[in-house]
VODRENKE-373465 format. One record per residue: residue in three letters; x, y, z of N, C-alpha, C, CB in turn. Coordinates in steps of 0.001 Angstrom, whole numbers, plus 500000, padded with zeros to 6 digits. Glycine has a CB too. Layout:
<pts>
ALAXYZXYZXYZXYZ/...
</pts>
This chain:
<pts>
UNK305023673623228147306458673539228388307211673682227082306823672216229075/UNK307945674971227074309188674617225870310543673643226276309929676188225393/UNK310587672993225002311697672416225913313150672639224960311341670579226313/UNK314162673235225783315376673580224888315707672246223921316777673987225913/UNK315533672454222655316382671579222053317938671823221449315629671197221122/UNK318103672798221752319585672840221417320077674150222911319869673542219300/UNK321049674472222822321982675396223885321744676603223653323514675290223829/UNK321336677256222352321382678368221530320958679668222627320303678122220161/UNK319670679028223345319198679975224262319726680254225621318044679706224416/UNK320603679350226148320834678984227420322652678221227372319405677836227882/UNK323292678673227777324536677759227527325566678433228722325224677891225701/UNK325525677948229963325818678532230886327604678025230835324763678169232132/UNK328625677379229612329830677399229404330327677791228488330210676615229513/UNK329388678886227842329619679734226599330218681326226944328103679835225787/UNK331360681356227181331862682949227838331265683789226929333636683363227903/UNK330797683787226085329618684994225404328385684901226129329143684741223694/UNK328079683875226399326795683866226930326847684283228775326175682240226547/UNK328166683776229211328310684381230710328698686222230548329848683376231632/UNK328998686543229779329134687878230047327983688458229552330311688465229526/UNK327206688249229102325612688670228440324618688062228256325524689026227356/UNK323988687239229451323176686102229191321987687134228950323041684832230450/UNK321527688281229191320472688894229237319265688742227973320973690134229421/UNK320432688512226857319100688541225446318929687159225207319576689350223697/UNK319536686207225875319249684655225913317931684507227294321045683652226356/UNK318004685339227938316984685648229231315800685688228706317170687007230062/UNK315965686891227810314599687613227080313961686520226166315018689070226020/UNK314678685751225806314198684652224739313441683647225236315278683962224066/UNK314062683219226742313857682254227164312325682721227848315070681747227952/UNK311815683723228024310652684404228914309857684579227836310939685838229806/UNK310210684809226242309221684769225704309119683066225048309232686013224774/UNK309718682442225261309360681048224825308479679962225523310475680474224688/UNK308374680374226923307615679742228243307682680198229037307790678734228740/UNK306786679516230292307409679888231700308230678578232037306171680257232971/UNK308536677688231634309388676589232611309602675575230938308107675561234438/UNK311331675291230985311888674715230256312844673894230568312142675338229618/UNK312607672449230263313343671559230298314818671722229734312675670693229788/UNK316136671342230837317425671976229904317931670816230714318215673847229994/UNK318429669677229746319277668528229352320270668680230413319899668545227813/UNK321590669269229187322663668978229891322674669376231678323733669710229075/UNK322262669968232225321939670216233695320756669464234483321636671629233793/UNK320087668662233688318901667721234362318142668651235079319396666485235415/UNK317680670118234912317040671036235607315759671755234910318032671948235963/UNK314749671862235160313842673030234855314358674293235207312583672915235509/UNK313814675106233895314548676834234069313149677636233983315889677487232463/UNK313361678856234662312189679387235484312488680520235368311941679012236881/UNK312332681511234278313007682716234009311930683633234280313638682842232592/UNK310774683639234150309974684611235053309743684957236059309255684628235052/UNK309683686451236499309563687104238018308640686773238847309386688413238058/UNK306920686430238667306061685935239103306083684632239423305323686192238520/UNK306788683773238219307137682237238963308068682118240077307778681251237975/UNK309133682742239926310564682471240099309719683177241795312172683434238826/UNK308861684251241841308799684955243257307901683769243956307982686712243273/UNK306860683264243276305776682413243692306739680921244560304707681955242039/UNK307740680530243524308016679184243796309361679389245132308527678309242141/UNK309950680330245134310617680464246632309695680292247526311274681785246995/UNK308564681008247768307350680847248726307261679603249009306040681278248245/UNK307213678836247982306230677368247867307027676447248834306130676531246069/UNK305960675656249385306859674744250732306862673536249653305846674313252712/UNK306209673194248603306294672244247980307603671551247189305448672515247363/UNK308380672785247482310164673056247233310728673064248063310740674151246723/UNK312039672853247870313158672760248983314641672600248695312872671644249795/UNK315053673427249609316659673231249192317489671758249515317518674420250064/UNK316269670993250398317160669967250250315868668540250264318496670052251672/UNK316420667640250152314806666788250215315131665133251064314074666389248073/UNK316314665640251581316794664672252748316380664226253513317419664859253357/UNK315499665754254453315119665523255525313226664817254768315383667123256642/UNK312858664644253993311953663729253371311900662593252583311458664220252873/UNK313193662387252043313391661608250759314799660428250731313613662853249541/UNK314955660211250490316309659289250439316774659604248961316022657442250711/UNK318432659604248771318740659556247022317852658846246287320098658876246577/UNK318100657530246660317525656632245788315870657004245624317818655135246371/UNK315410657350246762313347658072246187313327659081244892312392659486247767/UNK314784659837245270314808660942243891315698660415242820315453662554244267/UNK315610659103242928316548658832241202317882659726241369315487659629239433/UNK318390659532242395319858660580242751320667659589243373319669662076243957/UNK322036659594243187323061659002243496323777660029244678323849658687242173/UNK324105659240245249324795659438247057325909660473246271325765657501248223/UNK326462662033246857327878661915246802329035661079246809328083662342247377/UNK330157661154245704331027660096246001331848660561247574332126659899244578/UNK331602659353248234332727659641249525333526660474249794333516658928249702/UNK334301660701248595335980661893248421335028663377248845337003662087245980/UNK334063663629248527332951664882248851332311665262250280331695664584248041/UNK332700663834251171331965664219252092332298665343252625331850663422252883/UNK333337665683253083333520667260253939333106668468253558334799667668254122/UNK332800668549251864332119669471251640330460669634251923332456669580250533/UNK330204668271251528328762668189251631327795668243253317328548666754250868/UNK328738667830254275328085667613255570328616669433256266328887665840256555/UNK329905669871255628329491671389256064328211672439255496330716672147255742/UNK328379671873254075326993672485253382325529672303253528327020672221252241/UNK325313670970254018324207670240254101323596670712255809324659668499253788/UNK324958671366256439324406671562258137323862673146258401325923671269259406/UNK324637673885256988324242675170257471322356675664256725325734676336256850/UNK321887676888257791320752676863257259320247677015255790320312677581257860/UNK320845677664255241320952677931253694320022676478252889322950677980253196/UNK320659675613253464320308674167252709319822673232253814321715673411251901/UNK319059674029254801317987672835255656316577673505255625318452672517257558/UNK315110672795255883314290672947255894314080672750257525313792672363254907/UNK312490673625257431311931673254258407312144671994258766310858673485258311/UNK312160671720260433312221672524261356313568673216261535311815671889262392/UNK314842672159261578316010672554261671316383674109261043316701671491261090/UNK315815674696259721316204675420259609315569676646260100316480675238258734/UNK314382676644261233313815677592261713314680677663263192312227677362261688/UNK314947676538263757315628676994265000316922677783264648315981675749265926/UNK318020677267264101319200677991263773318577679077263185320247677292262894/UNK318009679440262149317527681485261657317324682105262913315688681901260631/UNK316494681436263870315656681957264998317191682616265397314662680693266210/UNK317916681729266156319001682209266609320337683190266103319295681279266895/UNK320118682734264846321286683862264226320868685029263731322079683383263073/UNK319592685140263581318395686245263243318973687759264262316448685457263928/UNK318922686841265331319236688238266678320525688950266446319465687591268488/UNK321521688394265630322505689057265213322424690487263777323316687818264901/UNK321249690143263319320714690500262179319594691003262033320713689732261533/UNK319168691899263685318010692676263817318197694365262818317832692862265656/UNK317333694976262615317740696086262348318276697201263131317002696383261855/UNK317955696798264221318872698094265414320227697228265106318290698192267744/UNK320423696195265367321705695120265525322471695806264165321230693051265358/UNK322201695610263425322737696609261885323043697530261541322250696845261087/UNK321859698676262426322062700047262404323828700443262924320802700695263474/UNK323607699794264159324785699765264955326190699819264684324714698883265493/UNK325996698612263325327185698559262766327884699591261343327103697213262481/UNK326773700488261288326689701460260501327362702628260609325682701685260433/UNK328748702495261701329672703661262088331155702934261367329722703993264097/UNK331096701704261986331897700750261990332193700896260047331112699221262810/UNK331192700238259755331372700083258143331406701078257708330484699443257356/UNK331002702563257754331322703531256791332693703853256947330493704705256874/UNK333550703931258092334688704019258776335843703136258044334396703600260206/UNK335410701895257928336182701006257324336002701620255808335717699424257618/UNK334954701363255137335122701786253601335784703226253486333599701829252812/UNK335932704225254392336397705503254445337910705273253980336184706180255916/UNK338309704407255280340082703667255144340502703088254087340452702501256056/UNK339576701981253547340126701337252614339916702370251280339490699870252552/UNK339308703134251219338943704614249955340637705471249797337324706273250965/UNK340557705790251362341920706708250965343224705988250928342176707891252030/UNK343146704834251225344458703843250857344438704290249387344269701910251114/UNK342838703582248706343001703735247349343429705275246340341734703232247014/UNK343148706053247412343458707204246716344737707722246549342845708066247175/UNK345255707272248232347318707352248049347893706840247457348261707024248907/UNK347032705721246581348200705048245561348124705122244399348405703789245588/UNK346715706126244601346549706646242760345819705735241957348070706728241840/UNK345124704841242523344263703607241730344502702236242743345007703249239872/UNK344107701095241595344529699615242013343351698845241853345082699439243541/UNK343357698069242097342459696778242401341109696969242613342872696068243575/UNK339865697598242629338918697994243329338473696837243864338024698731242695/UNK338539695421243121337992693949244118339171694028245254338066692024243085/UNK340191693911245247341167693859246089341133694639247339342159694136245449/UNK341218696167246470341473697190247603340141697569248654341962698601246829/UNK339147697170247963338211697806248620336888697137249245337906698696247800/UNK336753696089247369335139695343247488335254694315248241334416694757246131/UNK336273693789248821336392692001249287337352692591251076337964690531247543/UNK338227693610251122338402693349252873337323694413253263340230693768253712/UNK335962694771252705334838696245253618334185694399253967333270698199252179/UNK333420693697253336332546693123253851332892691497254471331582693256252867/UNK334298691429253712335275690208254982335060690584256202337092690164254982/UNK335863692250256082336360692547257504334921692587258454337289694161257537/UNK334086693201258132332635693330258934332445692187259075331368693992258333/UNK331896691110258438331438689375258875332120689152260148332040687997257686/UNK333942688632259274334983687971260228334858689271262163337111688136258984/UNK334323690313262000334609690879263259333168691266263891335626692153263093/UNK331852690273263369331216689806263849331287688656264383330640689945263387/UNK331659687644263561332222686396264206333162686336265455332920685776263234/UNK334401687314265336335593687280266389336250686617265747335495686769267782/UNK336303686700264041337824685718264091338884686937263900338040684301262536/UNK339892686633264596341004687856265314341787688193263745342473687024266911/UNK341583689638263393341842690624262013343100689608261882342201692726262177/UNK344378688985262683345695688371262021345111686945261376347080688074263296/UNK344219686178261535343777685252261134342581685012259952343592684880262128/UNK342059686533259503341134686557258476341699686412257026340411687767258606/UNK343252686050256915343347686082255139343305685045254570344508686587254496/UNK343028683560255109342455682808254413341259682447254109342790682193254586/UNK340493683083254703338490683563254658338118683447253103337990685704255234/UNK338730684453252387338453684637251031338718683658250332339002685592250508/UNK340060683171250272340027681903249570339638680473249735340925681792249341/UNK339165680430250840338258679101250957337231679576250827338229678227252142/UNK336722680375250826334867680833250604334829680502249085334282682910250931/UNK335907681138248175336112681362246791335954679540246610337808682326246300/UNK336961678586247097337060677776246803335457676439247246338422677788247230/UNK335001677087247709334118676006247942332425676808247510334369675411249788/UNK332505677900247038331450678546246313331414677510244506331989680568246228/UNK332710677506244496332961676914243200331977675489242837334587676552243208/UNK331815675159244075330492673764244093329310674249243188329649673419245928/UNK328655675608243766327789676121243341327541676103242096327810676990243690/UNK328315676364241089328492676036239369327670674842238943330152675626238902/UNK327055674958237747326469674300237235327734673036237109325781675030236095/UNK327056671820237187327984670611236685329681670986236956327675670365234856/UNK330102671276238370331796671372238622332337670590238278332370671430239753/UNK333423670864237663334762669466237535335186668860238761336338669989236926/UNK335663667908238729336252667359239412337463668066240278336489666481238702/UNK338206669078239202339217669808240323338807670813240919340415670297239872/UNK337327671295240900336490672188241775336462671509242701335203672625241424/UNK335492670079242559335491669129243684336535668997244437335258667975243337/UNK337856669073244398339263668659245291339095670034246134341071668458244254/UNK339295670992245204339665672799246105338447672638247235339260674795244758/UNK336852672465246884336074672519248129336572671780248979334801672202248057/UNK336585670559249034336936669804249662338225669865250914337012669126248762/UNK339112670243249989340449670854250453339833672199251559341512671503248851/UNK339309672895251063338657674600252028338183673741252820337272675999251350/UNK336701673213252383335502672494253860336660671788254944334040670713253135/UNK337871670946254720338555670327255518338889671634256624339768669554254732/UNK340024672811256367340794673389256715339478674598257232342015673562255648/UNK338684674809256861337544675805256889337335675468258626335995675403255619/UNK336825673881258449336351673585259431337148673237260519335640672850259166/UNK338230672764260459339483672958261715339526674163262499340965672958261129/UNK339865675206261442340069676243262186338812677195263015340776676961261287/UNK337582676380262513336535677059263221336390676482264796335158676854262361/UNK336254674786264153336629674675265387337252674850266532336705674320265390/UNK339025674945266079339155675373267302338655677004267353340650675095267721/UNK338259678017267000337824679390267028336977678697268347336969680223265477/UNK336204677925267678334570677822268838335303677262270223332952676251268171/UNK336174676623270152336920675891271538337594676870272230338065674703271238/UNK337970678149271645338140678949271891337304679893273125338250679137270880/UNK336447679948272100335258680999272913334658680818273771334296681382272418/UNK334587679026273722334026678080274759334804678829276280334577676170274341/UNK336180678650276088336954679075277365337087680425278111338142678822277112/UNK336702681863276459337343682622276811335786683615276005339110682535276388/UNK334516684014276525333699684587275458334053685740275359332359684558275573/UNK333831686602274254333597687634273723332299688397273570334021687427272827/UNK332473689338273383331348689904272278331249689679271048331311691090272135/UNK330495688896270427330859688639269284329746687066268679332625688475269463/UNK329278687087267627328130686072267424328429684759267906327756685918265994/UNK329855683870267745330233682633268017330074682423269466331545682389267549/UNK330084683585270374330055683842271837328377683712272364330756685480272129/UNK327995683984271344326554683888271157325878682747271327326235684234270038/UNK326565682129269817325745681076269491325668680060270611326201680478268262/UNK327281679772271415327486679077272671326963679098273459328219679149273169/UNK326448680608273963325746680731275284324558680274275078325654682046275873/UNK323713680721273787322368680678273455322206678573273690322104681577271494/UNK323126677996272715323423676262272962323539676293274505325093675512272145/UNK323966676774275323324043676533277205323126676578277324324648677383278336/UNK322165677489276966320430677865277557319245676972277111319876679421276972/UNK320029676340276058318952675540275654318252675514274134318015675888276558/UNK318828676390273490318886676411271896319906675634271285319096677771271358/UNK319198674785271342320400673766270476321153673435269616320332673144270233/UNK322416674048269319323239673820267876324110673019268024323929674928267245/UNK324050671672267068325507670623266901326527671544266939325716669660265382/UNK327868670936267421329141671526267098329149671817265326330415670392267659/UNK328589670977264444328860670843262927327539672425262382328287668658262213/UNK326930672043263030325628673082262959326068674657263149324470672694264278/UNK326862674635263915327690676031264696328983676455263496328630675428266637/UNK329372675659263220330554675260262159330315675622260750330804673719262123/UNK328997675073260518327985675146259017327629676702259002326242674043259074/UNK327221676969260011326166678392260186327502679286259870325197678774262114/UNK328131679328260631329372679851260579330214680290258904330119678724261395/UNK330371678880258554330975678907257093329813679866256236331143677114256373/UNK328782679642256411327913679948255652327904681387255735326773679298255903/UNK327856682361256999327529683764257102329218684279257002326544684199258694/UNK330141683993256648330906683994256276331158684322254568331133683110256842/UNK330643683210253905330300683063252586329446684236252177329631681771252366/UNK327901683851252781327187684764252162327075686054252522326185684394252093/UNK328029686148253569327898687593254438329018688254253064328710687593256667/UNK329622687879252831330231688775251716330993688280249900331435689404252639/UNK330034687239249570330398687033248212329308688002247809330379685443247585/UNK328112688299248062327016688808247130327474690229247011325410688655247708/UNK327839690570247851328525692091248065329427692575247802328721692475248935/UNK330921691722247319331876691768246854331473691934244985332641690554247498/UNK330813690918244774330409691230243662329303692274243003330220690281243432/UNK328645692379243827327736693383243611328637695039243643326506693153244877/UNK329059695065244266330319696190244392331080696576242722331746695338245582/UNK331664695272242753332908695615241331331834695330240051334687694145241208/UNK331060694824239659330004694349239222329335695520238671329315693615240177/UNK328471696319239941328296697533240051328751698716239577328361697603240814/UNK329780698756239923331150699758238996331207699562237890332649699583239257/UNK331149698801237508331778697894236226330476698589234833331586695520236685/UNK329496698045235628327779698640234857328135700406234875325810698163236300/UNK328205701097235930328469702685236016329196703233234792329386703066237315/UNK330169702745234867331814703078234067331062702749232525333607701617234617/UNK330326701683232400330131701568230693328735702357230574329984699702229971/UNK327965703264231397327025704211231626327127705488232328326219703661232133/UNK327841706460231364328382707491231846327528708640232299329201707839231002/UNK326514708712231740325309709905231760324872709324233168323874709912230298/UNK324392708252233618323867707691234628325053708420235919323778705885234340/UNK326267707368235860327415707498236876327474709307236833329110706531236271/UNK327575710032235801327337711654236325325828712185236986327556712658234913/UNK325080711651236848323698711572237535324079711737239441322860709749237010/UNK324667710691239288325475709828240513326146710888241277326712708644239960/UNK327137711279240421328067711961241267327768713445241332329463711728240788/UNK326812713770240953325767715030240647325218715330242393324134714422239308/UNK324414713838242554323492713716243605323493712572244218322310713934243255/UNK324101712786245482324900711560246341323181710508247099326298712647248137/UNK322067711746246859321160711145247903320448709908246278319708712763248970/UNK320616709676245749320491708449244547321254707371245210321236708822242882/UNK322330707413246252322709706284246310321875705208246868323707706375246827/UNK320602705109247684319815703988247827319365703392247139319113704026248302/UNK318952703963246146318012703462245158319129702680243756316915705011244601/UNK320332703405243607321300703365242840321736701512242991322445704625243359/UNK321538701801244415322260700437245077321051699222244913322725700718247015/UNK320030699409244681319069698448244417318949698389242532317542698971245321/UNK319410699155242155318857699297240765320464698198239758318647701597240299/UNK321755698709240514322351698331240021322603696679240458323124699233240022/UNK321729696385241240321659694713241782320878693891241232321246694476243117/UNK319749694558240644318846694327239706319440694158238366317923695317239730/UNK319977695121237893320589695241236597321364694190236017321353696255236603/UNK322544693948236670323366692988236893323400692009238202324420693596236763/UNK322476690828238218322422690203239603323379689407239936321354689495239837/UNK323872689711240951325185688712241746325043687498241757325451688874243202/UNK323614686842242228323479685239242135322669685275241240323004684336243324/UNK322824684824239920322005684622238643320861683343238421323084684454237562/UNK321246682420239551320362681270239840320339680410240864320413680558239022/UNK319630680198241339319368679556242461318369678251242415318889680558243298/UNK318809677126242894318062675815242986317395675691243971318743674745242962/UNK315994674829243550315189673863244609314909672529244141313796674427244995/UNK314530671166244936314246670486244768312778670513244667314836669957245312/UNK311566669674244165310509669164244094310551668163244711310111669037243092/UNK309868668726245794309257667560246734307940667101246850309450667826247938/UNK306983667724245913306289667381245864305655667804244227305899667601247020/UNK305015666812243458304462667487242411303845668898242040303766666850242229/UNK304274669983241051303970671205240853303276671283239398305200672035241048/UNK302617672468239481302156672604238157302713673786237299300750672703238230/UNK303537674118236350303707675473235909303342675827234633304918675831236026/UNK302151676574234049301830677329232738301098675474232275303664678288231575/UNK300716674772232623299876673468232292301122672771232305298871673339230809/UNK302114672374232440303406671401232509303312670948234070305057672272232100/UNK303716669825234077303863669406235491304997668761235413302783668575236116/UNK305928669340236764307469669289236904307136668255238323308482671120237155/UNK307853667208238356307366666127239082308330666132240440307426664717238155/UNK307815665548241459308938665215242145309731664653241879308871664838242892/UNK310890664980242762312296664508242550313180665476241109312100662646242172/UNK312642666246240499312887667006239722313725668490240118311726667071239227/UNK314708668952239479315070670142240009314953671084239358316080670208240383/UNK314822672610240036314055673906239656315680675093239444312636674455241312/UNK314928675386238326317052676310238472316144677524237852319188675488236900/UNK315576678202239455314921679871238959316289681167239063313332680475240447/UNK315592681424237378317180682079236938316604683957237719317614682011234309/UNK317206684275238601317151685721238759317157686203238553317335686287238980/UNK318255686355237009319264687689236446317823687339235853321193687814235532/UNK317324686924235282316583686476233867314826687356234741316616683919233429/UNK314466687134235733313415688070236997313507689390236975313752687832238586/UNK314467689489237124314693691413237183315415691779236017315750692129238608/UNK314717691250234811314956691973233183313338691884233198316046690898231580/UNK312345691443233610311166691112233080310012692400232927310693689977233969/UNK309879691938231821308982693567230675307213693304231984308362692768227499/UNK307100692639232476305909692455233287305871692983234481305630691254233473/UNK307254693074234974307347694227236071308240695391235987307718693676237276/UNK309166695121235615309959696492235721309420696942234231311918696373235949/UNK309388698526234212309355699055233653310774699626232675308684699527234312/UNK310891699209231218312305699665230444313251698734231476312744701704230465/UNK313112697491231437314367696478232329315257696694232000314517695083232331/UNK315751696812230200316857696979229892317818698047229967316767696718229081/UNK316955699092230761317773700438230724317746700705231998317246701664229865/UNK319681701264232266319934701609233764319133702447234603321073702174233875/UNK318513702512235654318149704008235465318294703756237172316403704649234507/UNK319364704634237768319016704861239425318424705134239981319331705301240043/UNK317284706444239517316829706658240257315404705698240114316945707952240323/UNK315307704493239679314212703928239545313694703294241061314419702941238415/UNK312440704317240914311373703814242331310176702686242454310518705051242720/UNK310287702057241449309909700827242071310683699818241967308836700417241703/UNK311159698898242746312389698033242193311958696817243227314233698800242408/UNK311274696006242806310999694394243576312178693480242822309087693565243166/UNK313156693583242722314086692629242214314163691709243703315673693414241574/UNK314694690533242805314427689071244238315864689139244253313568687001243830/UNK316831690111243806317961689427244264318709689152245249318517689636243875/UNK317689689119246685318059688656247938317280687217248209317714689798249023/UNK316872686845247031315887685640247626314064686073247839316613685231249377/UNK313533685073248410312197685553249280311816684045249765310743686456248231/UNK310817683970250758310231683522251369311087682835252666309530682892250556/UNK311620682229253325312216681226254451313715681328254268311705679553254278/UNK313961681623252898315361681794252823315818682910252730315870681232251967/UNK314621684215252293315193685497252178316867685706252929314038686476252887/UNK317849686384252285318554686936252538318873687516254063318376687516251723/UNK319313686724255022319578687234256435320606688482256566320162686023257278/UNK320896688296256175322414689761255950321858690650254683324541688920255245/UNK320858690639254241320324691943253173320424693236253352319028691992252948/UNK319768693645255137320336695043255613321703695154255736319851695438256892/UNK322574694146256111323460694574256135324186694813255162323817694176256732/UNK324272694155253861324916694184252284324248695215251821324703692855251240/UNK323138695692252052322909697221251474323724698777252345321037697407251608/UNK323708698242253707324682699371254165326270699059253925324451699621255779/UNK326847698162253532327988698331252891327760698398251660328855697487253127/UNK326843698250250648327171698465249249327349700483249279325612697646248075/UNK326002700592250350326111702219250013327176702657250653324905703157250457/UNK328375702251251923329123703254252468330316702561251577329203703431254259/UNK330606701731250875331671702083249806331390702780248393332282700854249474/UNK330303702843248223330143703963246605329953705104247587328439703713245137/UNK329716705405248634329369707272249072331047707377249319328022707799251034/UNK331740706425249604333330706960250373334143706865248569334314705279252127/UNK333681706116247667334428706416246615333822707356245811334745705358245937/UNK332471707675245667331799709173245018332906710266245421330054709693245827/UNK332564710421247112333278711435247866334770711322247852332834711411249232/UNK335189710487248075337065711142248134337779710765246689338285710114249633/UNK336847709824246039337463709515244636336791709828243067337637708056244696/UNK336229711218243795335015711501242384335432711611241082334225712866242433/UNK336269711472240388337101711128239610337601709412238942337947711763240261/UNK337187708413239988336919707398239794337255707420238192335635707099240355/UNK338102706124237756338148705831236077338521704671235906339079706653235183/UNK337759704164234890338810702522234904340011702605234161338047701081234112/UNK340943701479234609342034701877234171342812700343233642342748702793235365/UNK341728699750232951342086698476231714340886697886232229343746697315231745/UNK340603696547230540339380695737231085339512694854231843338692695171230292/UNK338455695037232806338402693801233709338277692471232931337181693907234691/UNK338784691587234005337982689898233426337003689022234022338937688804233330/UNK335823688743233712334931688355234369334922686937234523333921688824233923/UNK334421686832235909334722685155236533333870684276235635334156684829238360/UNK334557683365235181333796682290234596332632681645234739334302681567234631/UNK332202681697236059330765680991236434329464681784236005330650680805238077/UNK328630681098235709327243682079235116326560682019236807325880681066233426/UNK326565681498237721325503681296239147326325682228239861325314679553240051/UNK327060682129240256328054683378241120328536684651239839329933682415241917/UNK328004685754239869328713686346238922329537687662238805327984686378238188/UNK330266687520238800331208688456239447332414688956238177331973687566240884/UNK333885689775238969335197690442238014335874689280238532336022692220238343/UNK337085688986237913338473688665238780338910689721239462339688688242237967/UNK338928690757238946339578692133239071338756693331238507340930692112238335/UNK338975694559238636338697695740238297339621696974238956337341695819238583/UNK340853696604238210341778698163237810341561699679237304342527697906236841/UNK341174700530238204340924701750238292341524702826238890340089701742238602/UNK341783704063238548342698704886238760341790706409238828343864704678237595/UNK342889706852239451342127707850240001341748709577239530342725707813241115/
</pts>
C-alpha cells in the first residue's frame, strides 16, 4: 500500500488538478494499486484490472445497510435535515443490493431491452436533427444548452410520460442533488439536494397518481401495472427508480457530449479525421468517453474484508475506484494518452460493470452518436466560439457551457 502523504498526487479541490487530473492518475498507478487518501477517509483504486475486478466483487457494495448498521461501520447516521435526500437515494437501484436491487433492474430492464432501444432510434435522431438546425439558424450558442442537455432530458422525461410543459425543472434538480455525489459537499450542497429530493419527489408523486387513474404508454404506466401483477415496488421505490433514470438517463450524456466536443476542438487532425468519415462515429463515441470520462469515480463500501497488491482494506472501509485514472492505463489501452477514434479495442468501464453496469448504456450511445452525426452533417463547420468553463466537481465531470458558432 502507498499511502498519500501529502495532496500533491490527488487533490480533488485543486481546479488544476480538476481540469487535468490525468498526470496525477499516471502517478498514482505507478505508485500502487490501492492508496490510502486522508482527507476523504477512502482507498483509491486507479488501476483498470482492479477497478474492473472489484465492481464484480459481491464482497462490495453500494450500500452496507441492508447488512450492517452505522454504528458496525464506525459511521454516523445522516444528520436528520438530509433525510429526503438520502431515503430518495437510498430507494433507487443504483444504491441497493441484492435482493432488492435485482427485483426493481428485473423490472425496469424491460424498458431497456435492445429492440426496446432500437425503437427509440427514429425518435432520437429526429430530435437531435431539430435541436441541430435550431442551432444552425442562430448561427451558434450554447452547445450544453442548445443541444447536449434537452436530446437526452427530452428522450428519458418522454419515456417516463412526464408531459414536454412540465420537463424544465428536471435539469435543475438532477443538477442539484447530483451535487451530493462530490467528494466531502458543503453544507449548501446539502440544502439544494435536499430542497430538489423534497420537490423532485412531490411532483412524481403526483405524476404516479396520475397514471394510477389515467395509463399511458410510457414506463411509470409500466411500473404500476407490473406492481398490480405482482412485482412489487414501494410507492418511494417507484419514486427512487424514477429520480434515478432520470438522473442517470442523462447527466453521463450531457456531459459526455460537450466534454466530447470540447476534447475534438483542442484535436484538430483527429475532428478532420471525423468529418472526413462519418462511419468513425461508433468507435469515436467510445474513444472519446474513454479519453475524458464523465464519472471519474465511483464508490463502494467493504463489506467484507479484501485483499489488494498484499494490503488489506478492511471492512467498513470505503473504495473510491477512480475511472478516468482505468481508461489512461499503459496495461490495456494501447498509447492511452493519445486521442485516436478510430481505436478498436476500447474496454473502458465508463459505464460501470458487474450488477450495476450501466442500464441506459445502449441508449446513451445512440444519442451520443445521433447528436455528433446531426452536428458533423448540418454543422460541419462546427467552431468554438470562447473558452468554456469547467464544472467544479472532479466525480461528475463536465462544461458549465460550451459556446460555439457556426
Amino acid at each position: 500500500m502507498a499511502a498519500l502523504e501529502s495532496t500533491r498526487a490527488f487533490d480533488p479541490w485543486d481546479p488544476a488538478f480538476v481540469a487535468d487530473p490525468y498526470p496525477a492518475y499516471e502517478e498514482l498507478r505507478a505508485r500502487g494499486r490501492v492508496h490510502y487518501y486522508e482527507p476523504t477517509n477512502q482507498w483509491l483504486v486507479p488501476h483498470h484490472a482492479d477497478v474492473s475486478a472489484l465492481l464484480r466483487d459481491r464482497r462490495l457494495g453500494r450500500t452496507y445497510q441492508h447488512r450492517f448498521t452505522h454504528e458496525d461501520f464506525g459511521r454516523t447516521a445522516p444528520p436528520p435535515e438530509h433525510e429526503p435526500f438520502h431515503v430518495l437515494n437510498d430507494h433507487g437501484m443504483l444504491d441497493l443490493e441484492p435482493p432488492d436491487h435485482t427485483r426493481i433492474r428485473r423490472l425496469v430492464s424491460k424498458a431497456f431491452t435492445p429492440r426496446t432501444v432500437e425503437r427509440l432510434k427514429p425518435y432520437v435522431e429526429g430530435l437531435a436533427g431539430e435541436l441541430v438546425d435550431r442551432l444552425v439558424a442562430a448561427g451558434g450558442g450554447d452547445l450544453l444548452a442548445d443541444v447536449a442537455e434537452p436530446l437526452p432530458v427530452s428522450v428519458i422525461a418522454e419515456m417516463l410520460g412526464v408531459p414536454e410543459s412540465e420537463r424544465a425543472p428536471l435539469r435543475p434538480w438532477s443538477a442539484d442533488i447530483c451535487g451530493m455525489y462530490e467528494l466531502n459537499p458543503p453544507e449548501e450542497t446539502a440544502r439544494k439536494a435536499v430542497r430538489a429530493s423534497v420537490e423532485f419527489t412531490e411532483y412524481l408523486r403526483g405524476l404516479i397518481e396520475a397514471r394510477r387513474k389515467e395509463p399511458g404508454d410510457d414506463l411509470i404506466s409500466g411500473l404500476i401495472a407490473a406492481h398490480d401483477e405482482g412485482d412489487r415496488l414501494t410507492e418511494q421505490e417507484m419514486i427512487s427508480t424514477c429520480v434515478l433514470l432520470l438522473n442517470a438517463g442523462h447527466e453521463a450524456t450531457v456531459n459526455a457530449t460537450v466534454t466530447g466536443w470540447w476534447t475534438l476542438f483542442r484535436h484538430p487532425e483527429q475532428l478532420a479525421g471525423l468529418r472526413a468519415d462519418h462511419t468513425l462515429i461508433p468507435t469515436a463515441v467510445e474513444e472519446l468517453m474513454r479519453y475524458d470520462t464523465p464519472l471519474q469515480l465511483f464508490e463502494r463500501w467493504v463489506l467484507d474484508d479484501i485483499e489488494i497488491d498484499g494490503t488489506t482494506v478492511p471492512r467498513g472501509a470505503e473504495i473510491a475506484m477512480l475511472f478516468g485514472s482505468a481508461n489512461r492505463d499503459t496495461a490495456v489501452f494501447e498509447d492511452p494518452e493519445t486521442l485516436d477514434l478510430a481505436r478498436a479495442e476500447n474496454p473502458h468501464i465508463s459505464f460501470s460493470a458487474g450488477i450495476h453496469y450501466c442500464i441506459g448504456a445502449p441508449l446513451a450511445r445512440i444519442e451520443l452518436a445521433a447528436s455528433m452525426s446531426a452536428l458533423l452533417t448540418k454543422a460541419p463547420g462546427l467552431r468554438l466560439a470562447g473558452e468554456p468553463v469547467r464544472k467544479p466537481g472532479l466525480v461528475i465531470r463536465g462544461l458549465e457551457s460550451l459556446p460555439v458558432e457556426i
